[in-house]
N, CA and C atoms as a LAMMPS dump frame, in Angstrom:
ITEM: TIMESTEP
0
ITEM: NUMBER OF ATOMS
447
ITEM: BOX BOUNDS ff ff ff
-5.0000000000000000e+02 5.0000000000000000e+02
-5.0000000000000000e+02 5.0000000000000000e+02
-5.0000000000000000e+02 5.0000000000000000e+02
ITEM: ATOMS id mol type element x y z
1 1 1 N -0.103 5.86 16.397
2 1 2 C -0.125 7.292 16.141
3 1 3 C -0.993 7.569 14.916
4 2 1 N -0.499 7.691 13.958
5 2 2 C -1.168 8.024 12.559
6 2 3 C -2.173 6.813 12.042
7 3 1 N -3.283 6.948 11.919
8 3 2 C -3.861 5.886 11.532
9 3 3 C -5.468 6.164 10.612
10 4 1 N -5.351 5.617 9.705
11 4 2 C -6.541 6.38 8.936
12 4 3 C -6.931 4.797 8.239
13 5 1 N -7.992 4.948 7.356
14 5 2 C -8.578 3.947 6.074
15 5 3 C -9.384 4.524 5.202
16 6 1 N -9.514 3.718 4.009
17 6 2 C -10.107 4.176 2.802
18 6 3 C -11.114 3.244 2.191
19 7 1 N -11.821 3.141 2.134
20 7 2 C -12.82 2.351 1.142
21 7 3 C -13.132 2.629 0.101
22 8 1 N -12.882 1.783 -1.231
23 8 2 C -12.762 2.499 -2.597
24 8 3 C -13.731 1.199 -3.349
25 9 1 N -14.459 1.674 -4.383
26 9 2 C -15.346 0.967 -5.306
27 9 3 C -14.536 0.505 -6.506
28 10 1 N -13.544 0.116 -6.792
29 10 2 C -12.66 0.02 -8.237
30 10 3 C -13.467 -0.753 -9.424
31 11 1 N -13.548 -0.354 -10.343
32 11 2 C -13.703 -0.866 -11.313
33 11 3 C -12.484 -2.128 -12.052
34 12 1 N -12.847 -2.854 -11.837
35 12 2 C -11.467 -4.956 -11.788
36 12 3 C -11.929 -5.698 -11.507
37 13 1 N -11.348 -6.641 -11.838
38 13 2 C -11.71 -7.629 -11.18
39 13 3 C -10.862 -7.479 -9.589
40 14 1 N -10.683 -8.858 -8.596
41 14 2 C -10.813 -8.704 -7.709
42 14 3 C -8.863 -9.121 -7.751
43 15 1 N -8.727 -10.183 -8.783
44 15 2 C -7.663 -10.414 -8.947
45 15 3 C -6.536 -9.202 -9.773
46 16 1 N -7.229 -9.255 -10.298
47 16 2 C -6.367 -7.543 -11.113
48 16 3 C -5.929 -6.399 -9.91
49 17 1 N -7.123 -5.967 -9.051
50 17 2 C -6.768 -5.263 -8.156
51 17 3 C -5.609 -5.807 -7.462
52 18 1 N -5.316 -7.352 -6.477
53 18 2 C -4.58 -7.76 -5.896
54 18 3 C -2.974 -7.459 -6.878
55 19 1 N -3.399 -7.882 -7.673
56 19 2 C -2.104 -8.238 -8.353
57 19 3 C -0.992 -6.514 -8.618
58 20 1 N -2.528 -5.313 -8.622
59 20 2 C -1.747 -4.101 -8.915
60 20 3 C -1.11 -3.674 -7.611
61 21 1 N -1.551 -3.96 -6.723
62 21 2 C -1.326 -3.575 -5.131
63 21 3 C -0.224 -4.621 -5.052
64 22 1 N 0.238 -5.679 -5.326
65 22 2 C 1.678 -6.55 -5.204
66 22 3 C 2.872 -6.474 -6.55
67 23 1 N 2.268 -5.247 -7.161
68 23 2 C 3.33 -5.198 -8.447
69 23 3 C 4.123 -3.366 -7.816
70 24 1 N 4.782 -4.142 -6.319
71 24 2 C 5.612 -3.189 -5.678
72 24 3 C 6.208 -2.122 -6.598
73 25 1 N 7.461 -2.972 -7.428
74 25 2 C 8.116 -1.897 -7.993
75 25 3 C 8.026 -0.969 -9.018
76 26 1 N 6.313 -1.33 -9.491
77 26 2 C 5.715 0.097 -10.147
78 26 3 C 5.065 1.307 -9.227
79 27 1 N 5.453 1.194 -7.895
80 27 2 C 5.014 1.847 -7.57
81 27 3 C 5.059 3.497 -7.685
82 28 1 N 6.585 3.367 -8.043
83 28 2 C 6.757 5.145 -8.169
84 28 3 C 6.499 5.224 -9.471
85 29 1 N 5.864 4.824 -10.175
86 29 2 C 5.119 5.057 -11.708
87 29 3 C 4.339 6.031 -11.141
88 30 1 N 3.441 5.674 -9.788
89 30 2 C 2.237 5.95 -10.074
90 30 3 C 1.655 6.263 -8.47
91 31 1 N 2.352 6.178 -7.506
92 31 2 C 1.844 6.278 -6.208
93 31 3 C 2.52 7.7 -5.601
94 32 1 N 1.919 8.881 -4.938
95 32 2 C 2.574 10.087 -4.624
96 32 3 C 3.244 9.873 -3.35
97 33 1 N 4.554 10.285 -3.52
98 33 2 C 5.179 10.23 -2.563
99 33 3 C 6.543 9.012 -2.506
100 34 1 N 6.141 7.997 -3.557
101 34 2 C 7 6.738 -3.164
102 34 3 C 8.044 7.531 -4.678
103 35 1 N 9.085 7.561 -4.451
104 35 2 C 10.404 7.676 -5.137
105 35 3 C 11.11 6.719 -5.297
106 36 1 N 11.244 5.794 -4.893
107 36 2 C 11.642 4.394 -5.236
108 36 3 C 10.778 3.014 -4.346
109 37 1 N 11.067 1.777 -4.886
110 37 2 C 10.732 0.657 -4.981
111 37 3 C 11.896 -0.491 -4.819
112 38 1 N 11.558 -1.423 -4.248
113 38 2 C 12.758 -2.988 -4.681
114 38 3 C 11.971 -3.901 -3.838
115 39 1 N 11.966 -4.336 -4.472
116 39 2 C 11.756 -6.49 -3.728
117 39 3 C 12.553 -6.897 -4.079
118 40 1 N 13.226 -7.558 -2.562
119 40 2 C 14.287 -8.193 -2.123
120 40 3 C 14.028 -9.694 -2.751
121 41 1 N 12.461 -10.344 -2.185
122 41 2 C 12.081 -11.541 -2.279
123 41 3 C 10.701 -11.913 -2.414
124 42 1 N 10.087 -12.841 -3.079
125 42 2 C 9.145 -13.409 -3.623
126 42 3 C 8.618 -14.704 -3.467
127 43 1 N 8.147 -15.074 -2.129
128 43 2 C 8.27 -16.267 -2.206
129 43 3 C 6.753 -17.32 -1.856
130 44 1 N 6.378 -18.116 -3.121
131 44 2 C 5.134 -18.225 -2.83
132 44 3 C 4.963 -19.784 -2.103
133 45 1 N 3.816 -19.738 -0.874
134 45 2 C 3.921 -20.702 -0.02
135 45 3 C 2.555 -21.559 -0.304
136 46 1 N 1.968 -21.497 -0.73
137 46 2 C 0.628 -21.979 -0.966
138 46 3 C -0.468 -21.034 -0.745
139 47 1 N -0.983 -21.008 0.004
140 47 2 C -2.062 -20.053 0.841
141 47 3 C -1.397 -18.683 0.68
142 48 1 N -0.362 -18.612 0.944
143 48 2 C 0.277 -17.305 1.577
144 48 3 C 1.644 -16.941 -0.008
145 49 1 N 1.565 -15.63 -0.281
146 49 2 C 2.737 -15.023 -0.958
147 49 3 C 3.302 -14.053 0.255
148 50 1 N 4.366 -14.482 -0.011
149 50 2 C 5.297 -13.809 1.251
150 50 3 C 6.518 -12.628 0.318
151 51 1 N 6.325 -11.439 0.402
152 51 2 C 7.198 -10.275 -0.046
153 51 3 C 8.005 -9.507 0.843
154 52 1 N 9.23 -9.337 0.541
155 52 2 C 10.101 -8.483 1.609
156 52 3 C 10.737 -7.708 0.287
157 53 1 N 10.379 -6.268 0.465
158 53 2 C 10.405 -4.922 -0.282
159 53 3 C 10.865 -3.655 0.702
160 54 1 N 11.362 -2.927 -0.009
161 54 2 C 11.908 -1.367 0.319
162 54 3 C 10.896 -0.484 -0.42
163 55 1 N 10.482 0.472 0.471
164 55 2 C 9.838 1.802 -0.684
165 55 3 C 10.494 2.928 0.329
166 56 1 N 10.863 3.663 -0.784
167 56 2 C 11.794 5.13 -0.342
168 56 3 C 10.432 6.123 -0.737
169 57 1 N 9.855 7.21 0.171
170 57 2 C 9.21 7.689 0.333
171 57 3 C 9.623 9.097 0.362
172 58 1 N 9.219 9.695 -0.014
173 58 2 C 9.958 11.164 0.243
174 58 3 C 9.031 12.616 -0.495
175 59 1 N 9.2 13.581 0.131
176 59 2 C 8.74 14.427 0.089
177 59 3 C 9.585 15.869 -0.122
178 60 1 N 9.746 17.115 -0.704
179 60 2 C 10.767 18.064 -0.635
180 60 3 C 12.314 17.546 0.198
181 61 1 N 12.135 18.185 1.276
182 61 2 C 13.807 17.737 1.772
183 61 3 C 13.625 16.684 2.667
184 62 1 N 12.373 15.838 2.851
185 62 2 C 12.153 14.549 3.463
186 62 3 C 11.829 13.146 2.857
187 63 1 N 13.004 11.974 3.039
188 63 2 C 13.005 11.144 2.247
189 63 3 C 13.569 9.609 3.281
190 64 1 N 12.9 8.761 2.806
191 64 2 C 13.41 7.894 3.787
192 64 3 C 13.081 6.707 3.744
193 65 1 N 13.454 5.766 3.709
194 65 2 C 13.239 3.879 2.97
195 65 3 C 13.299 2.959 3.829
196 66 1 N 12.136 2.341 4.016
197 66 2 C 11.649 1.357 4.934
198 66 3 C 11.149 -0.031 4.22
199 67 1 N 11.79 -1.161 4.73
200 67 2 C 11.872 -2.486 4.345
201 67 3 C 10.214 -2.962 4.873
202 68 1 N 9.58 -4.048 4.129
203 68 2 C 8.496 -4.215 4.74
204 68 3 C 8.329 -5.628 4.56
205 69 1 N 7.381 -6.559 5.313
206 69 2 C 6.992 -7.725 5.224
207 69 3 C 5.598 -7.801 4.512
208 70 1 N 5.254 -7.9 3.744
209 70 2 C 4.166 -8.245 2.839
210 70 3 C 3.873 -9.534 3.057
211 71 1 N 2.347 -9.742 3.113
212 71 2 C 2.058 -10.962 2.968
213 71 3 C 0.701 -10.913 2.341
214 72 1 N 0.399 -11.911 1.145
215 72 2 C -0.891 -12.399 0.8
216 72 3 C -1.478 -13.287 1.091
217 73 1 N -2.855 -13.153 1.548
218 73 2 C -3.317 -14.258 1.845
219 73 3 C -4.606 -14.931 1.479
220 74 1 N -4.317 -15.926 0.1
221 74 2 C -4.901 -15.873 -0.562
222 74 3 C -6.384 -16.237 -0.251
223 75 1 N -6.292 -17.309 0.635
224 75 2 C -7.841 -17.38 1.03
225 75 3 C -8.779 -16.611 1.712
226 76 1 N -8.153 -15.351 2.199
227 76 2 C -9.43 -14.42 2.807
228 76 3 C -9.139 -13.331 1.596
229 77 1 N -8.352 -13.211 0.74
230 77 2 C -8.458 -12.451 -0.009
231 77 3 C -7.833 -10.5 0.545
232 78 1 N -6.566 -10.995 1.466
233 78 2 C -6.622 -9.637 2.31
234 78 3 C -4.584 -9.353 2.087
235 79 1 N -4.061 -8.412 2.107
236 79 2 C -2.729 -8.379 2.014
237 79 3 C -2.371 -7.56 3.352
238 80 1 N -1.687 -8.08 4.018
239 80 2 C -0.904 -8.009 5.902
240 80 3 C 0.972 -7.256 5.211
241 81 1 N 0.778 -5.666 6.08
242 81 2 C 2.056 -5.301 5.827
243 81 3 C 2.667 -5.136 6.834
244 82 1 N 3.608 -5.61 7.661
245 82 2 C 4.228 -5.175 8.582
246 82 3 C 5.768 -4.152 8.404
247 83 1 N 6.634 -3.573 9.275
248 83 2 C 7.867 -2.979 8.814
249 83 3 C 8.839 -3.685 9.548
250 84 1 N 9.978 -4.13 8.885
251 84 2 C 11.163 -4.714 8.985
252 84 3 C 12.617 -3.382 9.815
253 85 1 N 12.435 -2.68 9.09
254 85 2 C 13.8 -1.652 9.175
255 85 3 C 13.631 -0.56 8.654
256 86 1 N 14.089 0.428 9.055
257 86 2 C 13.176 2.188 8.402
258 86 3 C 13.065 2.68 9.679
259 87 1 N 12.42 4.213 9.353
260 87 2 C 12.032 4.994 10.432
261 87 3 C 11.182 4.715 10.7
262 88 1 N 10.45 3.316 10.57
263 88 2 C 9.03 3.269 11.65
264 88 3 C 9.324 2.839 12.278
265 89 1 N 8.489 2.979 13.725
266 89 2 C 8.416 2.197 14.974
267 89 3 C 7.621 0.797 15.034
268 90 1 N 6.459 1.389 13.961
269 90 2 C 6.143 -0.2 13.801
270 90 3 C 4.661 -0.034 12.405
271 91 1 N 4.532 -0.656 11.963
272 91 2 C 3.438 -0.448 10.704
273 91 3 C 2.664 -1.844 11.008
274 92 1 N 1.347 -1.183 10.579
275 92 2 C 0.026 -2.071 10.55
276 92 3 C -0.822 -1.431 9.532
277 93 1 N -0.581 -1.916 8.363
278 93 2 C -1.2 -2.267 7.022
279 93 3 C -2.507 -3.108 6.68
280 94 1 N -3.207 -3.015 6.104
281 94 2 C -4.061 -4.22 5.912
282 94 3 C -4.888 -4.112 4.67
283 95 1 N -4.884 -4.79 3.74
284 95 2 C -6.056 -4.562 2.686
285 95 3 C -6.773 -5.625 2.6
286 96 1 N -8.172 -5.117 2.247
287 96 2 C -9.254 -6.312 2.224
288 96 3 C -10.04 -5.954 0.464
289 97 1 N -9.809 -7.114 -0.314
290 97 2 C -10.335 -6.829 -1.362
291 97 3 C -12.007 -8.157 -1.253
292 98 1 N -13.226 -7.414 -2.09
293 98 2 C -13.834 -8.18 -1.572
294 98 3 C -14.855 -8.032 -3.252
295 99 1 N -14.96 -8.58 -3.786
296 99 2 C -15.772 -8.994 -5.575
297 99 3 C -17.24 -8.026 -5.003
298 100 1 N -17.541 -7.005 -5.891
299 100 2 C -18.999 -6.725 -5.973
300 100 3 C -19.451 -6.626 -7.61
301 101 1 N -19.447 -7.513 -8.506
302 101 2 C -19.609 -7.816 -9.89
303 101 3 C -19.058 -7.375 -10.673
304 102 1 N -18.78 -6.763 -11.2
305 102 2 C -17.896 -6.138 -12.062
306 102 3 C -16.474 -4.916 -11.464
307 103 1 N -16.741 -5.034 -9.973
308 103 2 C -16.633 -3.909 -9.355
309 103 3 C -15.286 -4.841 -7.771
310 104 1 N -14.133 -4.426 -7.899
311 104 2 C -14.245 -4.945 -6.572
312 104 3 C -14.088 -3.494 -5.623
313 105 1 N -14.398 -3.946 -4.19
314 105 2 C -14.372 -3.106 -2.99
315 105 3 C -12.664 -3.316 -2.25
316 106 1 N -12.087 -2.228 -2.017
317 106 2 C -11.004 -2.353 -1.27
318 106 3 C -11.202 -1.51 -0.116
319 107 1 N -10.595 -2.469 0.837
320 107 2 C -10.013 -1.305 2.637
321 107 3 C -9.18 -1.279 2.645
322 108 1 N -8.597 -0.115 2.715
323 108 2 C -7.218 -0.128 2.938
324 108 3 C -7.039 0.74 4.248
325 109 1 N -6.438 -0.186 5.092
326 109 2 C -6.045 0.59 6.613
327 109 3 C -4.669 0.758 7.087
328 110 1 N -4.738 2.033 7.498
329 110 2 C -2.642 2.08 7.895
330 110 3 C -2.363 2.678 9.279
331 111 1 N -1.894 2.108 10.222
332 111 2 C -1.716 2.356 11.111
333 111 3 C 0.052 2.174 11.255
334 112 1 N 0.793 3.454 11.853
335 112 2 C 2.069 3.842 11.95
336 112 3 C 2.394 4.39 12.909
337 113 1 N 3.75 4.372 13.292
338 113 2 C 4.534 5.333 14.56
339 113 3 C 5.851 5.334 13.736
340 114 1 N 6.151 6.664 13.367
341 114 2 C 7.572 7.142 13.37
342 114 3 C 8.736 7.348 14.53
343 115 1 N 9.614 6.68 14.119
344 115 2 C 10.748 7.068 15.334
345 115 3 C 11.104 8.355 15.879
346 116 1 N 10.725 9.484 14.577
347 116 2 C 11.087 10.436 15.102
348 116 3 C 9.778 10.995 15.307
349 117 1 N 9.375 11.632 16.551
350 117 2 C 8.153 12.538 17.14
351 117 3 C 7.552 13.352 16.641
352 118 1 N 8.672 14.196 16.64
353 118 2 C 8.477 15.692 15.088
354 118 3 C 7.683 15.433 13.928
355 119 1 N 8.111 14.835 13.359
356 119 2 C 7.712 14.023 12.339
357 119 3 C 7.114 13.278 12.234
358 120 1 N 5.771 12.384 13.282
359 120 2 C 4.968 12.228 13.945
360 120 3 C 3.592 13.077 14.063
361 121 1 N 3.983 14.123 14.423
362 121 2 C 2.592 15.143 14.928
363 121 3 C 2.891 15.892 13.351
364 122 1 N 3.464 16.07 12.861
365 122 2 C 3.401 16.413 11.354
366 122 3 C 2.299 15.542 10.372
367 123 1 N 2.605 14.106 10.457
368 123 2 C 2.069 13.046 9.646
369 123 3 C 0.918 12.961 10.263
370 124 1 N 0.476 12.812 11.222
371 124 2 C -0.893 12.925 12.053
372 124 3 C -2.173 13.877 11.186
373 125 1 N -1.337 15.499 10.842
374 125 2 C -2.857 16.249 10.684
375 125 3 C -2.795 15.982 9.142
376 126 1 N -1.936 15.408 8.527
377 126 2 C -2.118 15.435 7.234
378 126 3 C -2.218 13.494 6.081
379 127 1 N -2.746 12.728 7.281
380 127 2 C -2.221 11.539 7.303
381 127 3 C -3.609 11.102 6.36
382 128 1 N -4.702 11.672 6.737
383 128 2 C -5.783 11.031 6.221
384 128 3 C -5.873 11.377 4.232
385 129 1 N -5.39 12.962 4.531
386 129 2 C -5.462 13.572 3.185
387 129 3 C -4.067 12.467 2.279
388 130 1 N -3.447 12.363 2.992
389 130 2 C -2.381 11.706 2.022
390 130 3 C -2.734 10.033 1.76
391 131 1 N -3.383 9.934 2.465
392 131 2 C -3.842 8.04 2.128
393 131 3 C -4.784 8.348 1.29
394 132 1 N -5.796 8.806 0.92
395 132 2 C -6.781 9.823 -0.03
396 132 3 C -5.949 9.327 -1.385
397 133 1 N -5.448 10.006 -1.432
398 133 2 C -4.443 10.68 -2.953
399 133 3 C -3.603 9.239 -2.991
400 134 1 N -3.206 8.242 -2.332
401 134 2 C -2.802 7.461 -2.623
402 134 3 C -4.222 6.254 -2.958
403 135 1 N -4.721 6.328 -2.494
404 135 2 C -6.055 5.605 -2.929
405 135 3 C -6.624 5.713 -4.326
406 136 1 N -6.748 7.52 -4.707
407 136 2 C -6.917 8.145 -6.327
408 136 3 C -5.91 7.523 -6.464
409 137 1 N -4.784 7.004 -6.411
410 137 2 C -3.469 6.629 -7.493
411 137 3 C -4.179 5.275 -8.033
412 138 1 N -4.135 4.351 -6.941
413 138 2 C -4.42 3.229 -7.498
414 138 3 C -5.695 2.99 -7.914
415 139 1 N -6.699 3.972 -8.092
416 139 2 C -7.93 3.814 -8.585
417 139 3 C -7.906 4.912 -10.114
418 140 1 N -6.479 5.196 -10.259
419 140 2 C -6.733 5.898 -11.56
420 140 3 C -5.728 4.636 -12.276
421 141 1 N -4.791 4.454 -11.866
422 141 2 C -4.111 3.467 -11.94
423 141 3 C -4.707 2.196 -12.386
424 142 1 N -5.415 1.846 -11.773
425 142 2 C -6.667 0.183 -12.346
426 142 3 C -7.44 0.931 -13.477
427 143 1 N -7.84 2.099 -13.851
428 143 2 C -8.679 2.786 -14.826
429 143 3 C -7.744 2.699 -16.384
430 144 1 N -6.737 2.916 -16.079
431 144 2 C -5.934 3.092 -16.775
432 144 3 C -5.559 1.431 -17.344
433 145 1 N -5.257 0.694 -16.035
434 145 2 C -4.488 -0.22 -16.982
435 145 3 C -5.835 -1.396 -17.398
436 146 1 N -7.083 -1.598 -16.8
437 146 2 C -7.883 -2.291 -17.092
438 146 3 C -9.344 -2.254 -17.72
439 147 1 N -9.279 -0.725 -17.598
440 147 2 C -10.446 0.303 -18.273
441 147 3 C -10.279 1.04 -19.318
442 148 1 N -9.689 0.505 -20.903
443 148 2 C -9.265 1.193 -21.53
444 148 3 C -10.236 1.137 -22.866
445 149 1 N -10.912 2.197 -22.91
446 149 2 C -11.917 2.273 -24.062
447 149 3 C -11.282 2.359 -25.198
């Protein structure tokens, strides 16, 4: 259903970026829309960091917390989100961070289905504008914590 991406120029390194995009439970510092955060678990496998997290999402009188499978993977340099439990039907996440010198490049792609329909064709016309503004988060966000004159 809802499915959009973003390509952003950040000023980081490539590792700084990764590391702000897996430091889950700051997220409602700084990401619109997420009201809470938790990682359950942390568990690093070699190649692969494996995360199972909650983010409560919410909006005026709409709010709602979905468990997710995170995974890093360190040798292509890309983070895989799937959903565990929540109102999705099913989530397809993906970020690709990729070094351009001083500069890294991120994709960030999200593909979703809500259980509920309604709420569905809602998230649809406004899906692209809201991955947008979450993209400015974490690109004011890396400015902030690694760009500090």
């Amino acid at each position: 259903m809802p499915k959009a991406s973003v390509k952003r120029l950040i000023e980081c390194s490539k590792e700084q970026l990764i590391d702000l995009v897996l430091d889950i439970e700051k997220y409602p510092l700084f990401v619109p829309f997420c009201l809470d955060a938790k990682v359950y678990s942390r568990e690093d496998k070699g190649d692969l960091l494996l995360i199972v997290a909650d983010l409560t999402i919410g909006k005026g009188p709409f709010k709602d917390t979905y468990k997710s499978d995170v995974k890093l993977n360190k040798k292509e340099d890309k983070i895989y989100v799937t959903n565990l439990d929540g109102p999705l039907k099913y989530l397809d996440n993906k970020w690709q961070f990729i070094d351009k010198n001083k500069f890294t490049e991120v994709i960030f792609e999200v593909d979703f289905e809500l259980k509920n329909h309604f709420l569905n064709i809602l998230m649809t016309k406004s899906f692209q504008f809201g991955l947008d503004k979450i993209a400015d988060a974490f690109q004011k966000r890396a400015d902030e914590l690694f760009n500090k004159t």
